[in-house]
C-alpha positions in Angstrom: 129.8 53.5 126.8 127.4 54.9 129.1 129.7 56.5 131.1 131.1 58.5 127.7 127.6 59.4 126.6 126.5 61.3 129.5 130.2 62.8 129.3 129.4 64.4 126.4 125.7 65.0 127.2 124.6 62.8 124.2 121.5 60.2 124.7 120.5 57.9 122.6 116.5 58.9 123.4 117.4 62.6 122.4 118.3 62.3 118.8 115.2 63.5 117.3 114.1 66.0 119.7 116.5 68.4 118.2 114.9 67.8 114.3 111.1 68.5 116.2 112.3 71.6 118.2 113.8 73.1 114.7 110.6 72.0 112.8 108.5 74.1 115.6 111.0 76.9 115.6 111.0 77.8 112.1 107.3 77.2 111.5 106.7 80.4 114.2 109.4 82.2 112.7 108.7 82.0 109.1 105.1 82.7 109.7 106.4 85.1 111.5 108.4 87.1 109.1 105.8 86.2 106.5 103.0 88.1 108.5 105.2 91.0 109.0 105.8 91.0 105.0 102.3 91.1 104.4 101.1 94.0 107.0 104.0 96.0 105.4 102.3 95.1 102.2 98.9 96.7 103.6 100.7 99.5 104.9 102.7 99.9 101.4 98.6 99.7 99.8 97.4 102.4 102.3 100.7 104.8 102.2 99.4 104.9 97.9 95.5 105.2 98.7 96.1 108.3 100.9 98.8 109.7 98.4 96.4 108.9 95.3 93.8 111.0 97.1 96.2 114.1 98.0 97.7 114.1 94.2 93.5 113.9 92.9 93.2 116.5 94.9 95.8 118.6 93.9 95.1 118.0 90.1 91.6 118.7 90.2 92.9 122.2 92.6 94.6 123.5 89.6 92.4 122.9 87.1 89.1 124.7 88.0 87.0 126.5 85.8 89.2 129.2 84.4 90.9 126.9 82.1 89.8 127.2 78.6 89.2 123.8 77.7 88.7 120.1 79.1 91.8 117.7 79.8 92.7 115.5 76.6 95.5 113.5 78.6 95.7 113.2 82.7 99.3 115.2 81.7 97.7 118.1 80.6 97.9 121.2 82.3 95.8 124.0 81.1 92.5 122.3 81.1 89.5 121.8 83.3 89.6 118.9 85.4 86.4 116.4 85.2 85.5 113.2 87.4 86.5 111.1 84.6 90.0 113.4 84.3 90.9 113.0 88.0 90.3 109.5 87.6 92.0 108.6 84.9 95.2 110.5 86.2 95.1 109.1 90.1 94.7 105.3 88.2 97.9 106.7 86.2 99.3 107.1 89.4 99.5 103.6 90.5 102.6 101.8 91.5 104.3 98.4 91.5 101.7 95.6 93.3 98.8 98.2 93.0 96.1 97.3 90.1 94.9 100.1 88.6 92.0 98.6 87.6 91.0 98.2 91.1 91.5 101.8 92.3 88.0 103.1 92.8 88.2 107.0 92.6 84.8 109.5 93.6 85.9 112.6 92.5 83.1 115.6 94.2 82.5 119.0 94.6 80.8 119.7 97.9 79.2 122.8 96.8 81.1 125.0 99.4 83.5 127.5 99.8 86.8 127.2 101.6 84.8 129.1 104.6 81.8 126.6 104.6 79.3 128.8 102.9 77.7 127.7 99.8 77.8 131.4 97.7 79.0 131.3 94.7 79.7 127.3 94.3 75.9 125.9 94.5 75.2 125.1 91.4 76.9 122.5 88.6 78.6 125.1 86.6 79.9 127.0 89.2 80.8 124.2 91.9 84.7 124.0 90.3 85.0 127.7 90.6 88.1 129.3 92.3 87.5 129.4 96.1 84.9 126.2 95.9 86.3 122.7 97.7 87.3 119.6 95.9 86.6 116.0 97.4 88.6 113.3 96.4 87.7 110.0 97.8 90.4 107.0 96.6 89.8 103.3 97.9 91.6 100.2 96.9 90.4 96.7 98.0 93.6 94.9 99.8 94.0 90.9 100.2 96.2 89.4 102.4 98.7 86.6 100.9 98.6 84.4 104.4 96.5 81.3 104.7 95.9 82.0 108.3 95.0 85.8 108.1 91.6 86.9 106.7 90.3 85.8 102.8 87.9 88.6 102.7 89.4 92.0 101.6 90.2 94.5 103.4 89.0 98.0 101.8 92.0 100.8 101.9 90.1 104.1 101.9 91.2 108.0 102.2 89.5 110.9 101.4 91.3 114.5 100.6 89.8 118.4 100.0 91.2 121.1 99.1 90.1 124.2 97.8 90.7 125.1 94.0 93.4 127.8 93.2 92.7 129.0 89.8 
């Protein structure tokens, strides 16, 4: 019988070291394959954040103060654009496994000109005037699903300008 098992390379001593070698094997793997889930996740979160802030940015671009009246609906187009407009329509903007509620939006108006000079945009009801610069600043607290990666959050942040057109 002896001679048979080694034939066949079959011991009686090495039964279970196959079952231990798979258990080891697929605990690496699967953590694994669950940590790159979860960093596409955060990369998923920050891919929105930075397109949240572009879009702000290009909403509140448009809508400066030549418009005739102030936004009903983040849809509307012929309307001047407020903090609480652009932050309303970047939280419309959010997608699957983003919380809108946790989008945190800081809509600004640097007082500037596209050329860095303040004429013409330093004071409040001027600063949205065409040729002044829009600051859109859009951050999104990220967690991590994996036990072994870190419980705090992670804060996905991106900041856009641009200078408004009409």
């Amino acid at each position: 019988m002896l001679k048979r098992a080694q034939k066949t390379g079959i011991f009686h001593e090495d039964r279970g070291e196959s079952l231990i070698e798979f258990a080891f094997t697929a605990s690496v793997l699967l953590a694994g394959l669950f940590g790159i889930m979860d960093f596409s996740r955060a990369l998923y979160t920050y891919h929105f954040v930075s397109y949240a802030a572009q879009e702000g940015t290009r909403y509140a671009s448009v809508r400066g103060a030549d418009w005739s009246s102030s936004c009903s609906s983040y849809g509307s187009y012929d309307c001047i654009a407020s903090s609480a407009d652009i932050t309303s329509y970047v939280q419309g903007l959010a997608m699957p496994g983003i919380e809108s509620t946790s989008i945190t939006v800081t809509p600004s108006w640097p007082q500037e000109n596209a050329d860095e000079t303040s004429t013409g945009c330093n004071t409040t009801e001027t600063e949205n005037s065409k040729g002044c610069l829009v600051k859109v600043v859009v951050s999104y607290p990220f967690h991590f699903f994996l036990p072994y990666l870190p419980k705090s959050s992670l804060t996905m942040q991106a900041t856009s300008e641009g200078v408004i057109a009409y």
